[in-house]
Residue frames as a rotation matrix with the C-alpha (Angstrom) as fourth column:
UNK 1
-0.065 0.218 0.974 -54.93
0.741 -0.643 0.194 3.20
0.669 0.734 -0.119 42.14
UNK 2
-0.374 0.078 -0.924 -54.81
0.822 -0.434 -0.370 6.82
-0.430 -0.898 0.098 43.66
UNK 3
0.646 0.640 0.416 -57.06
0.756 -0.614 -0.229 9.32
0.109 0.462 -0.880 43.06
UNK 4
-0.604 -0.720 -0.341 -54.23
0.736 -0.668 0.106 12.77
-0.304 -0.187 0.934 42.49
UNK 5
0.749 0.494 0.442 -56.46
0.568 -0.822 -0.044 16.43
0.341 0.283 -0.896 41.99
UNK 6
-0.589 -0.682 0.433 -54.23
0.766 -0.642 0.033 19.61
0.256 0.351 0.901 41.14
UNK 7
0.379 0.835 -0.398 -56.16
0.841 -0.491 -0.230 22.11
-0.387 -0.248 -0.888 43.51
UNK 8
-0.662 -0.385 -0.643 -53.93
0.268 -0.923 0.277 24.68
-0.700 0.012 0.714 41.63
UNK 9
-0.966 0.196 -0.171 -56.65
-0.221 -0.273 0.936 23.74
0.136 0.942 0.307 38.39
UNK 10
-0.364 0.842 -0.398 -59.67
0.765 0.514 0.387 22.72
0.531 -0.164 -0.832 40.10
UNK 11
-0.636 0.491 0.595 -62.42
-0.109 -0.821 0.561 24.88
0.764 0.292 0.576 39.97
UNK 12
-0.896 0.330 0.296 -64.63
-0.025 0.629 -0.777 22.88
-0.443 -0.704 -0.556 42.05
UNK 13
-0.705 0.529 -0.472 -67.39
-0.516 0.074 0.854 21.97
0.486 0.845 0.221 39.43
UNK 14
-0.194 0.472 0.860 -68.65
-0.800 0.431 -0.417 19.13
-0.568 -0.769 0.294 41.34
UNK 15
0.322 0.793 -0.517 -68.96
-0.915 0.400 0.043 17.37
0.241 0.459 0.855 38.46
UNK 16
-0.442 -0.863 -0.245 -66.60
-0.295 0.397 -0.869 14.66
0.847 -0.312 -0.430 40.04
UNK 17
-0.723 0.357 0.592 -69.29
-0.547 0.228 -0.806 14.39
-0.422 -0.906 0.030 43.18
UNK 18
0.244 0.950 -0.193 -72.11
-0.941 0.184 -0.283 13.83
-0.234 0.250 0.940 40.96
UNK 19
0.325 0.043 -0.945 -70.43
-0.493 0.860 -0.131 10.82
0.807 0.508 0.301 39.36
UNK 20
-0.196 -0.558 -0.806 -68.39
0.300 0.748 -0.591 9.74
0.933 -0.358 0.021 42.56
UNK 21
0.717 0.478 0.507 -70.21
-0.243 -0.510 0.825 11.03
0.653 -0.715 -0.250 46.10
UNK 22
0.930 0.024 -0.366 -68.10
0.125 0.916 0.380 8.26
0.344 -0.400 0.850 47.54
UNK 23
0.164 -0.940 0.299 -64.97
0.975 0.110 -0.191 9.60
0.147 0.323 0.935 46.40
UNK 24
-0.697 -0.498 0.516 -65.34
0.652 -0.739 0.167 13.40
0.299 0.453 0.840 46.33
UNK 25
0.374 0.732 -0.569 -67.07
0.927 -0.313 0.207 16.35
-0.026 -0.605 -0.796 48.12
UNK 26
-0.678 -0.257 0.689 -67.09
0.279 -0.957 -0.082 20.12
0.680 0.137 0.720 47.48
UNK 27
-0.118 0.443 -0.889 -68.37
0.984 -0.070 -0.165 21.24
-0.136 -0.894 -0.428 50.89
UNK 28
0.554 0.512 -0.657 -69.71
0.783 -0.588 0.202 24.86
-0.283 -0.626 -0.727 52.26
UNK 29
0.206 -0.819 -0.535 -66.80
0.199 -0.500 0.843 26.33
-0.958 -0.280 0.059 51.58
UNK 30
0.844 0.003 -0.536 -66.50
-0.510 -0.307 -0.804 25.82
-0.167 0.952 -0.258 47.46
UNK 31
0.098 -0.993 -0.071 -63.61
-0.986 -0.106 0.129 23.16
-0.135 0.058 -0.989 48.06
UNK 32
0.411 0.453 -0.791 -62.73
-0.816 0.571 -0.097 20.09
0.408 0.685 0.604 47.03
UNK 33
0.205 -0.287 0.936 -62.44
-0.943 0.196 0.267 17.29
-0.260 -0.938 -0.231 49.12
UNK 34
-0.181 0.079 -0.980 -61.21
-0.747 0.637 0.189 14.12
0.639 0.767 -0.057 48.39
UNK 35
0.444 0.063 0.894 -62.44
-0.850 0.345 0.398 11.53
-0.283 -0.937 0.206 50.89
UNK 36
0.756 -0.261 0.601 -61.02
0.042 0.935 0.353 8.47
-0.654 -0.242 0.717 49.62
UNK 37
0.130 -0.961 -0.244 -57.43
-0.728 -0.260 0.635 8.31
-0.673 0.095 -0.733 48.12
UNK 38
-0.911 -0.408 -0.050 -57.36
-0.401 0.855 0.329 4.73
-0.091 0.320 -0.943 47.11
UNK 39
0.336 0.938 -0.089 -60.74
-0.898 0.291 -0.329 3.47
-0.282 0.190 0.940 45.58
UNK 40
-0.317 -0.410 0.855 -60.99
-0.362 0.886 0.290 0.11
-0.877 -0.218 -0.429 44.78
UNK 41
-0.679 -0.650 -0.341 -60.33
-0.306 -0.171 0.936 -1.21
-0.667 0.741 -0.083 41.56
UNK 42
-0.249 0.815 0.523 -63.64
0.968 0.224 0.112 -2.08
-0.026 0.534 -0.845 40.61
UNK 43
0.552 0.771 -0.318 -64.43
0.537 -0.621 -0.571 1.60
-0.637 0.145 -0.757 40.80
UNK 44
-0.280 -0.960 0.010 -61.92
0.439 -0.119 0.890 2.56
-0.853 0.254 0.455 37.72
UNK 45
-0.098 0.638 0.764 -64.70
0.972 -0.103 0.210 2.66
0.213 0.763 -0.610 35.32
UNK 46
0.819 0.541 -0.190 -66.49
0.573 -0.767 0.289 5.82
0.010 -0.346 -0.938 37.75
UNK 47
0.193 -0.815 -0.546 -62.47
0.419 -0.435 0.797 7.12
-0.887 -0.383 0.258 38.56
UNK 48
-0.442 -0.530 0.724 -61.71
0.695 0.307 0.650 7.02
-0.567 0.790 0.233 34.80
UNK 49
0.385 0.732 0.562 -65.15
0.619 -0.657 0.430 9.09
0.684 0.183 -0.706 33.89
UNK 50
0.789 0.474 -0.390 -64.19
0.597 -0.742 0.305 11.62
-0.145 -0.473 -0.869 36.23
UNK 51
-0.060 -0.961 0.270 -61.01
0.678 0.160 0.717 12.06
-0.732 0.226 0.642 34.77
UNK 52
-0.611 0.003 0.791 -62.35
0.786 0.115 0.607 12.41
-0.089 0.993 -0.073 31.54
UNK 53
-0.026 0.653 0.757 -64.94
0.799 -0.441 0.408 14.51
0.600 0.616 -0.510 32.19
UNK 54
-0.007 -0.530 -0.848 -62.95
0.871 -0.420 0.256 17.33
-0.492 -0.737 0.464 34.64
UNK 55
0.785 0.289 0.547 -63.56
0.619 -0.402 -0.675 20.33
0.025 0.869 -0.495 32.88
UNK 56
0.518 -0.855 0.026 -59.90
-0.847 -0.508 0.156 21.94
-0.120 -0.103 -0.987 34.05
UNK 57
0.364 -0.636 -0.680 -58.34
-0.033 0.721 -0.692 18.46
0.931 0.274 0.242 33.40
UNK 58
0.191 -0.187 0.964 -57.68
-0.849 -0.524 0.067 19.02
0.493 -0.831 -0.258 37.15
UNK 59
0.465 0.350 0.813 -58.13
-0.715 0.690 0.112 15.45
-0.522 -0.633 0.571 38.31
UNK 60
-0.168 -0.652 -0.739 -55.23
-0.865 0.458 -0.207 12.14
0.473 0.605 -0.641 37.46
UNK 61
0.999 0.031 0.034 -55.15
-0.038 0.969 0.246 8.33
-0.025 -0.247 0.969 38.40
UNK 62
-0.271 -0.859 -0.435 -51.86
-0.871 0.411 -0.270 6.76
0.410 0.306 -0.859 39.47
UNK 63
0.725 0.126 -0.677 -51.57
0.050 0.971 0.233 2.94
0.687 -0.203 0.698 39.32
């Protein structure tokens, strides 16, 4: 699985950190960071929720 974020639609909400710290970081700047590309497939559940709950729809999964 790879985590894919469209920084042309991403607002930087954070809400994506709150559910995944592990995975995602809007630093100092107001930018989104993705620290891990390739989570591991037990975290699909948390990947899947942040999908879903992107308010710019900004954030995909490829398998």
């Amino acid at each position: 699985m790879k985590i894919v974020v469209d920084f042309d639609l991403c607002e930087s909400n954070a809400i994506c950190m709150q559910i995944a710290p592990d995975v995602f970081e809007v630093r100092d700047d107001d930018f989104l960071y993705v620290l891990n590309e390739h989570p591991d497939e037990g975290d699909r559940a948390r990947m899947e929720e942040c999908v879903q709950r992107c308010p710019k729809q900004a954030i995909s999964l490829e398998d």
